[in-house]
C-alpha positions in Angstrom: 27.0 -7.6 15.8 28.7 -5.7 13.6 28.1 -1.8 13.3 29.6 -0.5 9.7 27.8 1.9 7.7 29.7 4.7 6.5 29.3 8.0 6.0 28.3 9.4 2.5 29.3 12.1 0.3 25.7 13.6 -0.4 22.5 14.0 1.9 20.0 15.8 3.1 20.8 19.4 5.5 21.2 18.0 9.1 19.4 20.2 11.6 20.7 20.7 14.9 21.2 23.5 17.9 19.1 24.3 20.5 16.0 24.4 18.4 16.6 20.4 17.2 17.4 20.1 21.4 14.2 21.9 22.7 11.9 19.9 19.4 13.4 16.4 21.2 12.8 17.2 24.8 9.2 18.2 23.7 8.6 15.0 21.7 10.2 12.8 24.6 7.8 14.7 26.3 4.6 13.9 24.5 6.1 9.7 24.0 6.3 9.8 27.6 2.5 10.7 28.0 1.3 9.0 25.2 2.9 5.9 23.6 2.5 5.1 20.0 4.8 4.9 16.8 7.5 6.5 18.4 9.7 5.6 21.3 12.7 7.2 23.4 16.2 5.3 22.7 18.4 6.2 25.8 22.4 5.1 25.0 25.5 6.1 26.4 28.1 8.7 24.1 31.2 7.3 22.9 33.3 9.9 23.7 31.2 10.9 26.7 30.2 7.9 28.7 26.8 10.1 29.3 23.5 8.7 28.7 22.2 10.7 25.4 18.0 10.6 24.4 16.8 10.6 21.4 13.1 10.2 20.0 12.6 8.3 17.0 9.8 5.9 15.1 9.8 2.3 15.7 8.3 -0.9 14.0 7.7 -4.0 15.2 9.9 -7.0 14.8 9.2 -10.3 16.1 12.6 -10.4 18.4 11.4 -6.6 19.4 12.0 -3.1 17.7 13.3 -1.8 14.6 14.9 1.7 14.3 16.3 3.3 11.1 19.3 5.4 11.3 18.5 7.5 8.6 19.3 10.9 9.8 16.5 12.5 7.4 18.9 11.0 4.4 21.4 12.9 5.8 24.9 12.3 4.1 26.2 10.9 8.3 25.0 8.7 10.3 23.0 9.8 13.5 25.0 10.5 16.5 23.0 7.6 18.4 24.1 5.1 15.7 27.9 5.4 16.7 27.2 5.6 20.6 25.2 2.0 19.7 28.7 0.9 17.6 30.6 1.6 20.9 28.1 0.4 23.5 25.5 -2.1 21.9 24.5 -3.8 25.2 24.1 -0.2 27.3 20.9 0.3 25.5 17.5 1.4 26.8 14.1 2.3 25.1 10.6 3.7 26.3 7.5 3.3 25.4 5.0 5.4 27.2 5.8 4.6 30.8 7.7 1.5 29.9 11.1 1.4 30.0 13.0 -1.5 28.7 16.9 -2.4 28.8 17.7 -3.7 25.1 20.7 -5.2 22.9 21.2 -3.8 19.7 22.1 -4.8 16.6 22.8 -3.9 13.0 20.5 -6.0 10.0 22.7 -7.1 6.8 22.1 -9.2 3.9 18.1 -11.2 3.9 17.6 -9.6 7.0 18.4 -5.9 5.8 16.0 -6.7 2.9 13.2 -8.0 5.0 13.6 -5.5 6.9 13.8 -2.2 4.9 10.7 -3.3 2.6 8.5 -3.7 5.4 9.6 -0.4 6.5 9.0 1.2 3.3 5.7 -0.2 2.8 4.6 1.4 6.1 6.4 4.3 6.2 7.4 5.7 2.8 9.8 8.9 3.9 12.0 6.6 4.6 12.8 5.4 0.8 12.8 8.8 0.4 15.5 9.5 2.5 17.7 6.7 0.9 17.2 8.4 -2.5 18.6 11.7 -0.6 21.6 10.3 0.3 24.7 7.6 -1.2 25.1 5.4 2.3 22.9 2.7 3.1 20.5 3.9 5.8 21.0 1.4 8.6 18.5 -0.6 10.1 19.0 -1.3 14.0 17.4 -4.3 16.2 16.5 -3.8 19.6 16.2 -7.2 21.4 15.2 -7.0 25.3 18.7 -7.8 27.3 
């Protein structure tokens, strides 16, 4: 399990502050109510040891769930990407009113490729955002634990 995409020198604005805090809790809100393309990933900070949340869109995978760490092509990775890097097996994600413990994993080579065309194909922002930004957006696996 190896976690080691870089940071880049050119991306897309990163929003943040309260009003990228108050859009979350609304949307973990709404995923909680009302399950479809987009789950709640619940890991625990680095630096903190805290259990963060963060709302983002999924895709199926036969061994579970793929995320994309693409931070809007942002030029860093997401916060949640790193606190996966330090804890990869103190990993949780929802689904409505389902709440699952999962192991995470980063995709490289065949895998990475399979991966990142099928997610392109169904969701075409997200080859937008590479073209935003000079690091390879990571793709993430989420197996159940």
């Amino acid at each position: 399990m190896t976690f080691d995409s870089r940071n880049g020198t050119r991306g897309a604005r990163q929003p943040g502050g309260l009003l990228l805090k108050l859009a979350n809790k609304l949307t973990m809100g709404k995923i909680r109510r009302k399950p479809g393309a987009l789950l709640i990933l619940t890991t625990v900070g680095r630096k903190s040891g805290e259990e963060r949340q963060s709302p983002l869109r999924w895709f199926p995978d036969p061994a579970g769930w793929l995320i994309v760490a693409s931070a809007g092509g942002g030029s860093a990775n997401p916060a949640w990407y790193y606190n996966l890097k330090a804890n990869p097996d103190k990993v949780r994600v929802q689904i409505g009113e389902e709440t699952t413990a999962v192991t995470a994993e980063q995709l490289h080579g065949e895998d990475y490729a399979a991966a990142w065309q099928m997610i392109t194909s169904t969701a075409g922002q997200f080859a937008g955002y590479q073209q935003k930004t000079d690091r390879e957006i990571p793709v993430i696996r989420l197996t159940r634990a």
